[in-house]
Residue, then its C-alpha position, 0 to 999 in steps of 0.5 A: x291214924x291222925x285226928x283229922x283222918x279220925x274226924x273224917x272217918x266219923x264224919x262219914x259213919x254220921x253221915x252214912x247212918x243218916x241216910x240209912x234212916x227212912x222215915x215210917x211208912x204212911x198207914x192211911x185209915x180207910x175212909x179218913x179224909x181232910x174235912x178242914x184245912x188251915x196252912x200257909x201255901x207256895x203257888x205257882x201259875x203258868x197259863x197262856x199269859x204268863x207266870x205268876x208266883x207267890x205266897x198266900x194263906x188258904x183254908x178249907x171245909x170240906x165238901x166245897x168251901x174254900x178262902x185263898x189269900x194270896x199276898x205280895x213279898x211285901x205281905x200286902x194282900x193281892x188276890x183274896x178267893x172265896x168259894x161255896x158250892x158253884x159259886x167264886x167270889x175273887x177280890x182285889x183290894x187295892x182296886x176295891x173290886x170283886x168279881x162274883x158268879x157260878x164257876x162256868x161264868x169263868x172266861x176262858x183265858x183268865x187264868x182263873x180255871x183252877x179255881x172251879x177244881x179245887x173241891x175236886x182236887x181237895x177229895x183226896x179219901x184214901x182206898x176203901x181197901x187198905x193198901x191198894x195200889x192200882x188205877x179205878x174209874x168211879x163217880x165223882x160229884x164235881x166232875x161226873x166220873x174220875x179216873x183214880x190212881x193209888x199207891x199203897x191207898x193214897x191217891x196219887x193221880x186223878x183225871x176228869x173227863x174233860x182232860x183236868x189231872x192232878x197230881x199227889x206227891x210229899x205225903x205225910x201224917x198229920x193229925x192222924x190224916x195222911x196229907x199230900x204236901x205238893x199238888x201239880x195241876x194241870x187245866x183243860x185248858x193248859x193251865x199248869x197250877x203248883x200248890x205247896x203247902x207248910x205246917x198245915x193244921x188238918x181236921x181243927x175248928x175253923x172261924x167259918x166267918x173266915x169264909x165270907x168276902x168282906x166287900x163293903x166299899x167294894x164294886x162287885x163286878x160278875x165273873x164273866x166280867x173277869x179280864x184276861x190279864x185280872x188285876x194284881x196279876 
C-alpha cells in the first residue's frame, strides 16, 4: 500500500469518526427560563413591501423589555427598537425621528407587527414536566391563550389565536439555559421574521439604562404616524 493510499484511508477514519460524535442531549430544568439576554442577531424581514435583511444587537429583561439596534454593512445604526410593557418607541438616527405609543397603534403594513410578539416570543420556559413531548393548549399573558408544542421539554412551536407562529430550532445550553438560536416568525399579518442569534450572553446583569431611547434633539412622532415604507428600510 503506497503513502497516498495510506493518508487517504486515515483521512477517511478521521473523517468517519467525526461524524459519528453527537454533541450531549439538552437536559432542560423545568422551570428554567431566559430573564435576560444580551447577543449580536441576523435579521431577515419579509413583508408585502419587500425584504430587509441586516445585522443588529439586541438585549432583553424579561418579562416585556426589550432594545434592538439594527445596523448598517457599514455598522452605522439604522433602526434603534425599545419596548416596555404596551408600549414601542422606534428610532431613526439619521432622520432625527422616533416614533412612540401602544403596540395596537401599529399600522397595518408598516412592516413593524413583529415588534408587539416579541415578549410572547421570548417565553420559551420549558415543560413543567421533564421531557415531555406533545402539543398543550394554555393561558398566556400577552396573547390570551396559546397552543405549545414540545420536543423532549423544549418549546418548539407556538401558535396565538390570531394566527401569529412562531417557531424554535438550534438549541443549545448556555449558562445553564437551554437557548433556541433560530426563531422563524410568521405574522397574522404574513409577515415572515427570521432571528438568528451569536454568543448570546443568558441570565447576566444588564446596564438597564441600555433600555431608555436617547431622544434629545429627536422629533417624536406617534406610532400610528409610522408609514408603511418606514425610513432606513
Amino acid at each position: 500500500m503506497n503513502l497516498l493510499r495510506v493518508v487517504t484511508c486515515l483521512l477517511f477514519l478521521f473523517i468517519s469518526a467525526c461524524a459519528t460524535v453527537q454533541k450531549p442531549p439538552l437536559v432542560p430544568v423545568p422551570g428554567s427560563s431566559v430573564d435576560t439576554l444580551s447577543s449580536s442577531v441576523s435579521l431577515s424581514l419579509r413583508t408585502a413591501g419587500g425584504t430587509v435583511s441586516g445585522n443588529g444587537l439586541m438585549t432583553y429583561r424579561r418579562p416585556d423589555q426589550f432594545h434592538f439596534v439594527m445596523l448598517s454593512p457599514f455598522g452605522s445604526t439604522v433602526l434603534e427598537a425599545f419596548a416596555l410593557g404596551d408600549r414601542l418607541t422606534l428610532v431613526y438616527p439619521s432622520q432625527a425621528v422616533a416614533y412612540s405609543g401602544r403596540f395596537e397603534e401599529l399600522p397595518q403594513g408598516s412592516g413593524m407587527a413583529g415588534w408587539r410578539l416579541l415578549r410572547w416570543v421570548m417565553d420559551t420556559a420549558p415543560s413543567v414536566m421533564a421531557g415531555m413531548s406533545g402539543t398543550i393548549q394554555r393561558s398566556n399573558s400577552v396573547v390570551g391563550s396559546e397552543s405549545v408544542t414540545f420536543a423532549s421539554g423544549l418549546v418548539t412551536h407556538k401558535t396565538a389565536p390570531t394566527g401569529d407562529r412562531v417557531s424554535y430550532g438550534a438549541y443549545e445550553m448556555v449558562n445553564g439555559v437551554p437557548f433556541a438560536g433560530k426563531l422563524e416568525m410568521l405574522t397574522m399579518d404574513n409577515d415572515r421574521i427570521l432571528l438568528g442569534f451569536q454568543e448570546p450572553e443568558v441570565n447576566l446583569a444588564l446596564d438597564l439604562s441600555d433600555f431608555t431611547p436617547r431622544l434629545k434633539g429627536v422629533k417624536i412622532l406617534p406610532l400610528s404616524a409610522l408609514p408603511v415604507a418606514a425610513p432606513g428600510e
